[in-house]
C-alpha positions in Angstrom: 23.0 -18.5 0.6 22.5 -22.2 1.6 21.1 -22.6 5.0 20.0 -26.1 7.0 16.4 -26.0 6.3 16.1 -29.4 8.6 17.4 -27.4 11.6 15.7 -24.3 10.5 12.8 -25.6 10.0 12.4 -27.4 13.3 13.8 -24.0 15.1 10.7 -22.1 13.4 8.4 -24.9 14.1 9.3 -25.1 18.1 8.8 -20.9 18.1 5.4 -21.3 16.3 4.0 -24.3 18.3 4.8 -22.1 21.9 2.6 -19.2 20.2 -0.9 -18.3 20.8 -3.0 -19.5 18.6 -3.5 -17.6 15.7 -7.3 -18.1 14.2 -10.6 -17.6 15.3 -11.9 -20.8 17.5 -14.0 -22.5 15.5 -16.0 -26.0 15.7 -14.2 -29.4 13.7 -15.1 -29.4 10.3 -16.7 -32.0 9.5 -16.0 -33.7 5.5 -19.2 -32.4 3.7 -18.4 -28.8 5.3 -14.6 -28.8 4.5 -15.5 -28.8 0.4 -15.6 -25.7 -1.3 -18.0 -24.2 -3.2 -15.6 -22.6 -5.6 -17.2 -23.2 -9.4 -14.0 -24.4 -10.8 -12.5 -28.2 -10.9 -10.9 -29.4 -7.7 -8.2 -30.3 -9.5 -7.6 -26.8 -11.6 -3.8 -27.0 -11.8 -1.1 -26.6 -14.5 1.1 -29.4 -12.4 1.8 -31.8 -15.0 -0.9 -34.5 -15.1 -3.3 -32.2 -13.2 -1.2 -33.6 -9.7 -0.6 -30.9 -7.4 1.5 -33.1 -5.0 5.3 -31.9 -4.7 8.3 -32.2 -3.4 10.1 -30.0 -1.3 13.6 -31.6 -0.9 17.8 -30.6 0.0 19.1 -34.6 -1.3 17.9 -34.6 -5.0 19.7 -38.2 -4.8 16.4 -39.3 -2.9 13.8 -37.7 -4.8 14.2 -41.1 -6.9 12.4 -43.2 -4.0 9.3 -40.6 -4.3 8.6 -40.6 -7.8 6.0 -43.1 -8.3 3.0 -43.0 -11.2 -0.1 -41.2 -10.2 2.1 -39.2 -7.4 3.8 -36.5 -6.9 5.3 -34.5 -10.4 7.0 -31.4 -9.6 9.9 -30.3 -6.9 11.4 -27.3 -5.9 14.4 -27.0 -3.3 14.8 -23.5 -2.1 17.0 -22.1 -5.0 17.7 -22.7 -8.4 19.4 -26.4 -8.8 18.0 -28.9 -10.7 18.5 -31.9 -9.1 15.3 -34.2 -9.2 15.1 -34.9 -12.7 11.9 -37.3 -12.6 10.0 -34.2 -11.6 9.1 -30.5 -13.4 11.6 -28.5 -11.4 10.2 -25.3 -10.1 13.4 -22.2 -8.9 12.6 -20.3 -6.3 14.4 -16.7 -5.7 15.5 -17.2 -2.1 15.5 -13.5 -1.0 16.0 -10.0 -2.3 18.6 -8.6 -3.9 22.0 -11.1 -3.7 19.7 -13.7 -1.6 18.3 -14.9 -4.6 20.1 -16.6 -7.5 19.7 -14.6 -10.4 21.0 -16.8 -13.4 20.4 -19.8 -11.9 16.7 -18.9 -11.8 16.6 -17.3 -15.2 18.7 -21.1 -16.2 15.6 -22.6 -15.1 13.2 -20.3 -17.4 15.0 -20.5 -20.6 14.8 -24.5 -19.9 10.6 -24.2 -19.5 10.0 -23.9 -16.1 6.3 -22.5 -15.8 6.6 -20.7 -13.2 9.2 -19.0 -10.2 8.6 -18.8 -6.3 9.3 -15.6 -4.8 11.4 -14.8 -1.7 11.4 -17.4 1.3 10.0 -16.4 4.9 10.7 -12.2 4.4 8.7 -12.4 7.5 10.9 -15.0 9.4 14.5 -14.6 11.1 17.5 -16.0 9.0 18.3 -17.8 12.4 14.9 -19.7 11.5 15.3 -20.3 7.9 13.4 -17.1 6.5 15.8 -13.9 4.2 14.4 -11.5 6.8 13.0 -8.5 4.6 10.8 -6.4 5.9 7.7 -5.5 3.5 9.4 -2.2 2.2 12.3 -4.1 1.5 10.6 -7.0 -0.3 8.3 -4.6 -2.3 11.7 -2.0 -3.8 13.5 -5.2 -4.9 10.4 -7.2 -5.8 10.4 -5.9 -10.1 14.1 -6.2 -10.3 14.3 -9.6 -9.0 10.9 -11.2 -10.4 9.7 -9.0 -13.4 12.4 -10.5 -15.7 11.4 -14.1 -15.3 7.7 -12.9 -16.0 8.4 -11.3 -19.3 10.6 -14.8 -20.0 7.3 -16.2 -20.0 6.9 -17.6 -16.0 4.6 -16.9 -14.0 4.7 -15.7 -10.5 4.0 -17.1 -7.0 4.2 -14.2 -4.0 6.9 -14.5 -1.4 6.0 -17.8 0.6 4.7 -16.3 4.7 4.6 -18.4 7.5 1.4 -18.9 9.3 1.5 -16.2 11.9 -1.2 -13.4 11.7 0.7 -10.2 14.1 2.2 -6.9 13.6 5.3 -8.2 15.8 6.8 -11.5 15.0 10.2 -11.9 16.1 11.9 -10.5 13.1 10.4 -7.1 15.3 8.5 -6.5 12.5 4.6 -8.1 10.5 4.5 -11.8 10.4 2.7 -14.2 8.5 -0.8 -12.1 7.0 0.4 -8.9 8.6 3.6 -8.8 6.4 1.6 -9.9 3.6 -1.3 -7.2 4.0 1.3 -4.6 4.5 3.5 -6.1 1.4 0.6 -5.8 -1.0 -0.9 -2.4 0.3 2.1 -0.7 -0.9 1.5 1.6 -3.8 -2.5 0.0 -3.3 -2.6 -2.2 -6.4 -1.5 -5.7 -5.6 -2.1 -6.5 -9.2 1.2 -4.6 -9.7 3.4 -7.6 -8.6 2.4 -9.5 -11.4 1.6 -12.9 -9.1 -0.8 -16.1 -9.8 -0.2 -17.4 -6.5 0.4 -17.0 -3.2 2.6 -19.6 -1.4 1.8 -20.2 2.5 4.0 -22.4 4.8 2.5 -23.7 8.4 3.5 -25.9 10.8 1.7 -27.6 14.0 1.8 -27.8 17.3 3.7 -30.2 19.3 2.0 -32.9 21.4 -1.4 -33.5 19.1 -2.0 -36.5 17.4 -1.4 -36.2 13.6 -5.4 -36.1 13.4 -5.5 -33.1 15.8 -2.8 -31.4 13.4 -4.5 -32.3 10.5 -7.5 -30.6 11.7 -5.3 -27.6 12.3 -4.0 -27.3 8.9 -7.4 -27.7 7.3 -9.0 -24.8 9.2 -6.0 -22.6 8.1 -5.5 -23.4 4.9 -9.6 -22.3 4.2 -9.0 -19.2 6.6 -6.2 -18.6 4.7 -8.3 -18.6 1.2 -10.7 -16.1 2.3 -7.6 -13.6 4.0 -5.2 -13.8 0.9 -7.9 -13.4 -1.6 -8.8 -10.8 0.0 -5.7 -8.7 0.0 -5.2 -9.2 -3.5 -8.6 -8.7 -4.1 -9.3 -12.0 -6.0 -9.4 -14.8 -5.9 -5.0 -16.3 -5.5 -4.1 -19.9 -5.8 -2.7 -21.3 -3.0 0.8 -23.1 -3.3 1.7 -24.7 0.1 5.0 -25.2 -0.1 5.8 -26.3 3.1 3.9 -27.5 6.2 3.8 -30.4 8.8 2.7 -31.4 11.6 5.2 -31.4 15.1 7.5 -33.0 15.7 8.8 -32.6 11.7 10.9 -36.4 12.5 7.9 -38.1 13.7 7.2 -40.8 10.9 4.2 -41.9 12.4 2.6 -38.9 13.2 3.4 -37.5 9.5 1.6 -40.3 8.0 -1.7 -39.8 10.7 -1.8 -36.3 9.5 -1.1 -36.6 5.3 -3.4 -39.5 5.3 -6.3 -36.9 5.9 -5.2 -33.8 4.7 -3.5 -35.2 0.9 -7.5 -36.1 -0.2 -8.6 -32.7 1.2 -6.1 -30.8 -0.7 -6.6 -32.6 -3.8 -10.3 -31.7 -3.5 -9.9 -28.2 -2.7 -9.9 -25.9 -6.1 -8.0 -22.7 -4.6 -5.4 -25.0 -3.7 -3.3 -25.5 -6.6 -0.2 -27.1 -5.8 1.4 -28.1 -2.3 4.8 -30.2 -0.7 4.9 -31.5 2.5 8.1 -30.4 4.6 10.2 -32.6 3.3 11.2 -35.3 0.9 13.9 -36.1 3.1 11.0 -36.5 6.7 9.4 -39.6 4.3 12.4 -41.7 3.5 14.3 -44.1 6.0 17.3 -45.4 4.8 16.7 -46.3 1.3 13.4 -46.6 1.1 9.9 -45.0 1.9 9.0 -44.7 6.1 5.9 -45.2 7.2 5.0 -40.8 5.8 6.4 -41.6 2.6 4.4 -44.6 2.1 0.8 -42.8 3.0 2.8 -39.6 0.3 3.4 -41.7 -2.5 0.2 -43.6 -2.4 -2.7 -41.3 -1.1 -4.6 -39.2 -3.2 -8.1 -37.6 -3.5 
């Protein structure tokens, strides 16, 4: 189904920013404490070049203005089209079932594509840009949908949850780590899905500087490391494959908040790719905004 993820997305983002915050308090990070001590690179990634930077986009006719050498190299667009050729294209399989495009996806394997996302916000309203599937749901379809593409040689990212952490979200059902804990407890082998990542979407809370939201995201994104790793009990790349800060049409603010958190991704091991929301936020026009200049040109 094609949806307006611009007007989606900034429906989802105005219901999370009015919610209670969802992690512990905790004090500013400073730099030195926000590196990990994972043992492996900070740049482990298969991302062509070892870049993790992508682009999550609807216009493929723009994705031209973002491709630029040392930045971002892959792009994904909520389905199965390929239509960034500059960049490795990544499918996704929107939602269970007849949600998710089937031979388009499998299209996309037979042509190379390393990997396949899995089902888009099953913990968010379709109102708010998510297929709406309840764990139960997601977990009966999951090996029909995904298991295919896996023996075609991809590998598999788990269905992308938003940042919410409650039994009720406003599907009436788990949100965020709740759906995901309950998802993976099912059967109580979350090896059994066959995933190498987990993707995560967040968004931030309107009227914070793009510092203040940057600080935000940070914190979550290392909560987040420790929760997901431990409901799969390993250690899961993290693929964030969508997040910004509020309001999403806010050059300026973008570009506060990407300037700090793009080197801190890049130097963070468990994170192994990531794509701001969206190509089309850092383009004006024809050319790069004030966000797209800071995406194209900051790295770690």
């Amino acid at each position: 189904m094609k949806f307006s993820f611009t007007a989606a997305a900034a429906a989802y983002a105005a219901l999370v920013s009015a919610a209670p915050a969802r992690l512990p308090e905790q004090a500013p990070l400073e730099a030195e404490a926000r590196e990990s001590n994972h043992s492996l690179s900070a740049r482990d990634t298969d991302a062509p070049y070892g870049i993790k930077k992508g682009l999550a986009y609807n216009d493929g006719s723009i994705t031209a203005l973002l491709s630029r050498p040392g930045s971002a190299t892959w792009a994904y667009n909520w389905g199965a089209a390929a239509n960034a050729p500059r960049f490795q294209q990544i499918p996704m399989f929107w939602g269970p079932g007849r949600d998710g495009d089937a031979g388009g996806v499998m299209a996309r394997v037979r042509e190379g594509a390393p990997w396949v996302l899995g089902y888009n916000e099953p913990d968010v309203s379709r109102e708010h840009g998510g297929c709406a599937a309840s764990p139960r749901q997601a977990y009966d379809a999951w090996g029909n949908d995904m298991f295919g593409y896996h023996d075609g040689g991809a590998r598999l990212v788990c269905p992308a949850i938003s940042s919410w952490d409650t039994p009720h979200g406003h599907t009436n059902g788990p949100s965020g780590f709740a759906w995901l804990r309950e998802f993976a407890a099912i059967g109580n082998n979350p090896g059994q899905f066959r995933c190498d990542a987990q993707a995560l979407h967040w968004y931030g809370r309107d009227g914070l500087s793009g510092r203040e939201q940057a600080q935000l995201f940070i914190d979550y994104v290392a909560y987040a490391n420790v929760v997901v790793s431990d409901i799969f009990r390993r250690q899961m790349d993290l693929w964030i494959t969508e997040f910004s800060p509020l309001p999403v049409k806010n050059p300026q603010v973008m570009a506060e908040f990407l300037d700090i958190v793009i080197p801190w991704l890049d130097r963070q091991p468990f994170v192994a790719r990531y794509s701001p929301f969206m190509a089309e936020m850092l383009v004006s026009g024809s050319g790069l905004n004030a966000a797209g200049q800071v995406f194209v040109n900051r790295a770690g």
